[in-house]
C-alpha positions in Angstrom: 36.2 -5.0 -8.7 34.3 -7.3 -5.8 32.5 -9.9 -7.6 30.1 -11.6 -5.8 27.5 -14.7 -6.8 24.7 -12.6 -5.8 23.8 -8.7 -6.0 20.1 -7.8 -4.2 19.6 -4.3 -4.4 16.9 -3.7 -1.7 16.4 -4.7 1.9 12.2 -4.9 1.5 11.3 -8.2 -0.3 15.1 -8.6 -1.2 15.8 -10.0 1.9 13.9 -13.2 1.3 15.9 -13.9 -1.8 19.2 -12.9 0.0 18.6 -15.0 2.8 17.6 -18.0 0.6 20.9 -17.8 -1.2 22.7 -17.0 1.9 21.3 -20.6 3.0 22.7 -22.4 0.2 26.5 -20.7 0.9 26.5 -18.4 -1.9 28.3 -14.9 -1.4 25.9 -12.6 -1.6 25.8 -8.3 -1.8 23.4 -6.5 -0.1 22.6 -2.8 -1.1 20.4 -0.8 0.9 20.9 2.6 1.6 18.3 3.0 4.2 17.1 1.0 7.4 17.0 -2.5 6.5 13.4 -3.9 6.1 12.3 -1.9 2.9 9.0 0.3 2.5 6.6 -1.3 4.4 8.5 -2.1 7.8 9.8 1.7 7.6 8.0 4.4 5.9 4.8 2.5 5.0 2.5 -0.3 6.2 3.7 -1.6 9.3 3.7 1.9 11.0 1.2 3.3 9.3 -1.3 0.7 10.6 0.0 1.1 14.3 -0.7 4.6 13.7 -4.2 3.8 12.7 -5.1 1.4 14.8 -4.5 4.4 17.8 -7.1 6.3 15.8 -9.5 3.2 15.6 -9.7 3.3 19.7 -10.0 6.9 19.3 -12.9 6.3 17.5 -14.4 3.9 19.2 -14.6 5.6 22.2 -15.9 8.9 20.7 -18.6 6.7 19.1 -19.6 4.7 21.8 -22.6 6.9 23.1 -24.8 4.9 20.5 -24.4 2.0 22.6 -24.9 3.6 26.4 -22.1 4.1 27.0 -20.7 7.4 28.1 -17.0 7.7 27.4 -14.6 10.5 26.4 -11.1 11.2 25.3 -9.6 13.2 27.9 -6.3 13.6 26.5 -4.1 12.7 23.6 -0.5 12.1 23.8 0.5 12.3 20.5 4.1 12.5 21.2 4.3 9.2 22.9 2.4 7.7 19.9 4.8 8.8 17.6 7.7 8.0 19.5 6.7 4.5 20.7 5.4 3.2 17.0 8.7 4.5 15.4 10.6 3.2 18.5 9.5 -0.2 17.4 10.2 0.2 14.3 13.3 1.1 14.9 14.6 -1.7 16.7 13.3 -4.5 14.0 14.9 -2.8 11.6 18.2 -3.1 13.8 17.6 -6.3 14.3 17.4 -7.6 10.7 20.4 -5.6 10.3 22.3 -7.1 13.4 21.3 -10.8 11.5 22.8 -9.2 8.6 26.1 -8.5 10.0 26.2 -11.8 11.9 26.6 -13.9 8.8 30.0 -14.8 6.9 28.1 -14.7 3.3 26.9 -11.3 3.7 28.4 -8.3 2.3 26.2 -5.1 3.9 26.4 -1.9 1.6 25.2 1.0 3.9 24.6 3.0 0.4 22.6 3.3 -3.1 23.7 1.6 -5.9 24.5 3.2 -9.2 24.8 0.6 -12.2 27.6 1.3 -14.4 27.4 -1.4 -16.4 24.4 -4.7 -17.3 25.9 -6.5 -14.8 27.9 -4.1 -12.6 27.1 -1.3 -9.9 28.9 1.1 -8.0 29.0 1.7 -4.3 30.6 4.8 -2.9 33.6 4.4 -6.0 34.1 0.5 -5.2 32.7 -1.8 -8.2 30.8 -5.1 -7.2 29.6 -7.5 -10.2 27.9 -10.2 -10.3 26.1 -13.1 -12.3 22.5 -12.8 -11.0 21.2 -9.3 -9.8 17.7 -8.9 -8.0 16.5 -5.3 -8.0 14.1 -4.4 -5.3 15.1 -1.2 -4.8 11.0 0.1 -4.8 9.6 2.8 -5.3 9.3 6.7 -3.1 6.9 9.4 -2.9 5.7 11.2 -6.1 5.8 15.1 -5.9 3.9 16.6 -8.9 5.4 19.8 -10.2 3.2 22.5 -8.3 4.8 25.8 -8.6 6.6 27.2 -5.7 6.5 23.1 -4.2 10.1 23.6 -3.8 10.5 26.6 -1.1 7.6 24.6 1.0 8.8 22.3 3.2 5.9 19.9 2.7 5.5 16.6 3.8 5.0 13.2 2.2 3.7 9.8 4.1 7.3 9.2 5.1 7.9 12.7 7.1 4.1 12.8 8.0 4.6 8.9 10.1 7.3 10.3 11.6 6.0 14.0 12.4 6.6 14.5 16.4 4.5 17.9 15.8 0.9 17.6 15.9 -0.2 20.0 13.6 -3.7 22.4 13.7 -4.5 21.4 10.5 -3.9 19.8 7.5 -4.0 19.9 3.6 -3.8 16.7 1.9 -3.2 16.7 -1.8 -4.7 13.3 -3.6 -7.5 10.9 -2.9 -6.2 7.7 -3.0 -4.8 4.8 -0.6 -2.6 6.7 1.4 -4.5 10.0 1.7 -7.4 8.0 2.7 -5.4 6.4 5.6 -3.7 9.8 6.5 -6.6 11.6 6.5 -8.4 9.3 9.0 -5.5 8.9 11.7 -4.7 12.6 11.5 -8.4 13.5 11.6 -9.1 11.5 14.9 -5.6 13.0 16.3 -7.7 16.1 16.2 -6.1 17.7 13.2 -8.3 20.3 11.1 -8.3 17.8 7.5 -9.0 19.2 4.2 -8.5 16.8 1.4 -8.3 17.9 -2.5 -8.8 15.4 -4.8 -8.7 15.7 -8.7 -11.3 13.9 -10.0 -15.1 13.2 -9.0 -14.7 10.6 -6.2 -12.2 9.7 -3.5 -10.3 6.2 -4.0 -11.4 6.5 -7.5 -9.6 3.1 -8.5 -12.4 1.2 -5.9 -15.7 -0.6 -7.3 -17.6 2.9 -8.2 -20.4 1.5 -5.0 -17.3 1.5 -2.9 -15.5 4.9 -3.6 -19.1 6.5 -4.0 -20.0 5.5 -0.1 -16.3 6.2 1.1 -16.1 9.4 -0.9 -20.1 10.5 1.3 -18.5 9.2 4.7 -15.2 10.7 4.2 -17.3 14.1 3.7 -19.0 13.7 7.1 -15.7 13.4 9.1 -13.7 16.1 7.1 -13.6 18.5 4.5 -13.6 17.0 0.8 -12.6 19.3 -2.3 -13.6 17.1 -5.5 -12.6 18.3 -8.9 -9.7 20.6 -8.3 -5.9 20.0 -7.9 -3.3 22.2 -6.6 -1.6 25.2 -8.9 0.8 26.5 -6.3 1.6 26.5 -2.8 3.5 29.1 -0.5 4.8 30.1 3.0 2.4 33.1 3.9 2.3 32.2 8.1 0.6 28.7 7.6 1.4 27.1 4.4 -1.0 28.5 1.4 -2.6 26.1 -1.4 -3.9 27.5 -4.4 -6.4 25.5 -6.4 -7.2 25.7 -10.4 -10.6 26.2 -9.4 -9.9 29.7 -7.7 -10.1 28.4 -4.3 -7.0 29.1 -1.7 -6.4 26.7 1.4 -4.5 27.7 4.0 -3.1 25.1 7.1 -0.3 24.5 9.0 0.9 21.4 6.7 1.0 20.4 3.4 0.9 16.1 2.7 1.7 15.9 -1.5 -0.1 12.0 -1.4 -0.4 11.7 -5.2 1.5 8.4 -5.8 4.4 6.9 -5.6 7.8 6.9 -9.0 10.0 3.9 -9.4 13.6 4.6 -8.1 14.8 3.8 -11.5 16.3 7.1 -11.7 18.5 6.5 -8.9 19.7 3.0 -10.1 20.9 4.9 -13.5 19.1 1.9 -15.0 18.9 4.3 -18.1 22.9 3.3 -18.0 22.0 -0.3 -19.1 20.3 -2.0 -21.3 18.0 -3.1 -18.7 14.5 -2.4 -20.0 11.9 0.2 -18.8 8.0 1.3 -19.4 7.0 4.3 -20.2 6.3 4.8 -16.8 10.1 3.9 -15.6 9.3 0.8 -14.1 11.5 -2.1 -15.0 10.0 -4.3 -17.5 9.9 -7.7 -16.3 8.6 -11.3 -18.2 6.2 -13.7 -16.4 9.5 -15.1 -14.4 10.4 -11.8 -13.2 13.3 -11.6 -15.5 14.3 -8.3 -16.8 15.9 -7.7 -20.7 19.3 -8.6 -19.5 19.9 -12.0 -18.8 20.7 -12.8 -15.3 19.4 -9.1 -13.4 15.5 -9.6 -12.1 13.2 -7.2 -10.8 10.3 -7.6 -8.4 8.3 -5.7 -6.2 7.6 -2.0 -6.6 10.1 -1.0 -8.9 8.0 -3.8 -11.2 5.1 -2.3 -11.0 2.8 -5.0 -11.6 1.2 -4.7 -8.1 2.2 -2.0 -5.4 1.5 -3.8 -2.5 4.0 -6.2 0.3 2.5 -9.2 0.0 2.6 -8.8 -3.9 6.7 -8.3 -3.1 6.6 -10.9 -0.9 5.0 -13.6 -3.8 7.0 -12.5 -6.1 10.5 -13.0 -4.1 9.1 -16.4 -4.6 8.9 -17.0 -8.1 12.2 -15.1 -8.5 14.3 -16.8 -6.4 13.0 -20.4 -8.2 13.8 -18.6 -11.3 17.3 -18.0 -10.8 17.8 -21.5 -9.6 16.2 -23.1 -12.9 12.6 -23.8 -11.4 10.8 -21.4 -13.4 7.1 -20.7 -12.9 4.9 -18.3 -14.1 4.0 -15.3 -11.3 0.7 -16.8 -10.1 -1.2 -13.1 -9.6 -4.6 -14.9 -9.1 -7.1 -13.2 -6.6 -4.6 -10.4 -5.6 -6.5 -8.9 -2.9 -5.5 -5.1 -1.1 -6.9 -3.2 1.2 -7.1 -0.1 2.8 -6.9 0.7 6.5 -9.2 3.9 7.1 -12.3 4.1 8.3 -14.4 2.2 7.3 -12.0 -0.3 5.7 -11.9 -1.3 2.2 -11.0 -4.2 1.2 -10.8 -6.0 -2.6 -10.2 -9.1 -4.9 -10.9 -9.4 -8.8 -12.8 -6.7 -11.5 -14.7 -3.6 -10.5 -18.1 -3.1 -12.0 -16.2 -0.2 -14.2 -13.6 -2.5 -15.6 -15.9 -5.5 -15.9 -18.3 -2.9 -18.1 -15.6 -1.8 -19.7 -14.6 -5.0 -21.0 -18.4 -5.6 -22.1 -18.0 -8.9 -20.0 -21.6 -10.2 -18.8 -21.9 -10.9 -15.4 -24.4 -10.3 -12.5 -24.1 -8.7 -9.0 -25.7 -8.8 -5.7 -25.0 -6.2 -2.8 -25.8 -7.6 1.0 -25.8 -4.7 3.7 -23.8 -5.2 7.2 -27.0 -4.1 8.6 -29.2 -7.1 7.4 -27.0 -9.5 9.9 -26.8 -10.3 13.5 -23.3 -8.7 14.0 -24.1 -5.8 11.8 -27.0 -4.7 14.3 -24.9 -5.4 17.2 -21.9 -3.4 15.8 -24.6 -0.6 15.0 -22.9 -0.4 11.3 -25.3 0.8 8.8 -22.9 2.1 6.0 -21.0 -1.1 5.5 -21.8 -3.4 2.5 -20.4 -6.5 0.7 -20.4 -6.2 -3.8 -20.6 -9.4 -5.2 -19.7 -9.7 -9.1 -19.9 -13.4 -11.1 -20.5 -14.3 -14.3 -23.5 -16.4 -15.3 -21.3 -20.0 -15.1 -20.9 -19.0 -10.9 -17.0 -17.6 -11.7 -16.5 -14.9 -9.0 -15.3 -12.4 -11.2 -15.0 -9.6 -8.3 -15.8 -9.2 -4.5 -15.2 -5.8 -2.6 -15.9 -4.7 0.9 -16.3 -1.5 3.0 -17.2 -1.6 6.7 -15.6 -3.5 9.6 -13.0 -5.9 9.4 -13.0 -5.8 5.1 -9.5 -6.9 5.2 -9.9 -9.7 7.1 -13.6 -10.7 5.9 -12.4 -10.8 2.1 -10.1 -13.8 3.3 -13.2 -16.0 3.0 -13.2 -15.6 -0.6 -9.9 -15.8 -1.6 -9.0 -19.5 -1.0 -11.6 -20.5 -3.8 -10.6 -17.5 -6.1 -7.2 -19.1 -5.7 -8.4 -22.5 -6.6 -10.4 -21.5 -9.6 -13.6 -21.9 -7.6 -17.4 -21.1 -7.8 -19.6 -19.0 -6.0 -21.4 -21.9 -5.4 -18.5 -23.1 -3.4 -18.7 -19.8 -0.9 -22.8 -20.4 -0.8 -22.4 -24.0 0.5 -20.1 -22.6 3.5 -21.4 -23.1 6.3 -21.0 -19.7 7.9 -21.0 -19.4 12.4 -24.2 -17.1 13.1 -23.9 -14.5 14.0 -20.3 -14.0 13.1 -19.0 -11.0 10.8 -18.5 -12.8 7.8 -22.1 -14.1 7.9 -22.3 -11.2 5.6 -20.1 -12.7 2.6 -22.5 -16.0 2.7 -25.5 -13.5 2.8 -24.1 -11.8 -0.4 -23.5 -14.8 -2.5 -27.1 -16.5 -1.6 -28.2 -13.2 -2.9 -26.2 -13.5 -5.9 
């Protein structure tokens, strides 16, 4: 048995809170079976939006007749892209690892971890315990179980970012985040996209105004198959998809998008008597302490908010935990966006929940169109939603055009502050700058 003063499980949002007791001289485990750097910097957001923003200059050039300008795309080498994004990738995730290795407090376990006990895990048949345990061991691509699934050899986000193939063509199954930014970088890559979502709208979790206009512009760039969901899929040549709704796909990939499972499973947390939801995501208290005293959970394998910068707060609050500074997990004006095209970007209620919840409120909508840049960035889709209740609370804001994930920065500083919307109305806002457009929305409001 190693014991140790610290077990993180998880090199994503772990790291801060192994490098913070690292810093006060504690010995500290570090589990991570994959390359260091977690989700985000690996299989998820960081190359993802390298990816993406390739297909944003794509775009721009193919749409750049509307302004007089005659350009093409002459070639694309797709096989450089892939291979310089991951490249980088790559070498950050060495590099955290060579810091790592560099210091005399850290342990490095090139594995997964397999609890065998509250307070006790097993790596590769050695036993390491310790006092305090942080899980961050996130979360991995859910596969629902459509027959014949397993004779395909599918993808999910983390083969398709790495595929050095371009394909023909493409089915995607699911409508949300990450379909919505495959779809688009694939689909200016020159890849034939076909999308099948469940239910009646595309990014159906949006404000309904948002997923409504994403759902009609997603329709114009590929093809959108609302209200069905995949029975079974095959090898027949191309891979085959068969839909409850008697319609069969055929394409040369298959991208299963449909969410993402905690990695509970792996852990064995079952083992312990570390609690779970219903969902099998560890259950966590407002400190991000889990049922057994001392082990903590955070991040994705929380599930309070799938997102890095969620991981990234609450690293925060966890590590003050541990250290006797407890404070509640401050989850005001969360924003998230998504990277597609157009952009979508988010803080606060939907319309949907805030009519669920029979709250009153009022709302204003101000078009990209109706401002300087708007007409000089030709955009005549893109619009800001403004939701607030009758005292001026901003109870939601959510964007979709240019720029939405950095425009929906303006409002999030008084969010955070328990502000007004008279406070975003009394900004003075540079003319005719972009976020002219939030200003425009709340004097409507």
């Amino acid at each position: 048995m190693e014991d140790y003063d610290v077990i993180v499980i998880g090199a994503g949002s772990g790291l801060d809170i192994a490098s913070a007791y690292n810093s006060r001289g504690s010995k500290v485990a570090l589990v991570e079976p994959g390359p260091l750097g977690g989700t985000c910097l690996n299989r998820g957001c960081i190359p993802s939006k390298m990816l993406i923003h390739r297909a944003e200059i794509l775009a721009e050039v193919r749409n750049s007749e509307k302004f007089g300008i005659n350009a093409e795309v002459n070639s694309i080498d797709y096989e450089t892209i892939i291979k310089e994004v991951n490249g980088a990738v790559g070498r950050d995730a060495e590099a955290i690892e060579t810091g790592i290795e560099s210091s005399e407090n850290y342990d490095l376990y090139r594995t997964e971890a397999k609890f065998i006990d509250d307070k006790v895990i097993d790596v590769d048949g050695k036993k390491l315990a310790a006092d305090k345990i942080f899980i961050a061991a996130g979360t991995r691509p859910f596969v629902p179980p459509i027959k014949g699934i397993e004779d395909v050899d599918y993808l999910t986000s983390s083969e398709a970012l790495k595929l050095e193939e371009r394909p023909e063509s493409m089915i995607i199954v699911g409508g949300g985040y990450i379909a919505a930014e495959m779809a688009f970088f694939f689909n200016e890559m020159g890849v034939e996209i076909t999308v099948v979502e469940r239910g009646k709208r595309l990014l159906s979790r949006e404000d309904k105004d948002v997923s409504k206009k994403f759902t009609e512009l997603a329709e114009e760039q590929y093809r959108v198959v609302l209200g069905a969901q995949a029975e079974e899929i095959e090898n027949e040549g191309e891979k085959r998809v068969y839909l409850d709704n008697g319609e069969v796909l055929e394409a040369e990939q298959v991208l299963i998008a449909t969410g993402r499972r905690p990695n509970t499973d792996k852990l064995r947390i079952n083992d312990t008597a570390i609690a779970l939801d219903d969902r099998g995501f560890i259950e966590t208290n407002k400190y991000m302490e889990t049922s057994v005293e001392g082990v903590y959970a955070l991040g994705d394998i929380a599930g309070n908010y799938m997102f890095k910068h969620s991981a990234n707060l609450e690293a925060q609050y966890t590590y003050l935990a541990s250290i006797g500074e407890k404070e509640q997990v401050d989850y005001r004006a969360m924003p998230h966006a998504v990277f597609s095209k157009p952009q979508i970007a988010g803080v606060g209620e939907t319309e949907q929940q805030l009519e669920e919840s029979g709250v009153d409120y009022r709302k204003a909508i101000y078009n990209y169109a109706d401002t300087g840049m708007g007409m000089a960035l030709k955009e005549e889709e893109g619009f800001v939603k403004v939701m607030a209740s009758k005292s001026g609370e901003i109870l939601g804001v959510h964007i979709i055009g240019p720029e939405a994930s950095t425009l929906i920065h303006e409002v999030l500083p008084v969010m955070r502050q328990n502000g007004s919307l008279q406070d975003i109305k009394d900004t003075i806002h540079i003319h005719p700058a972009l976020n002219e457009v939030i200003g425009r929305a709340f004097d409507k409001l």
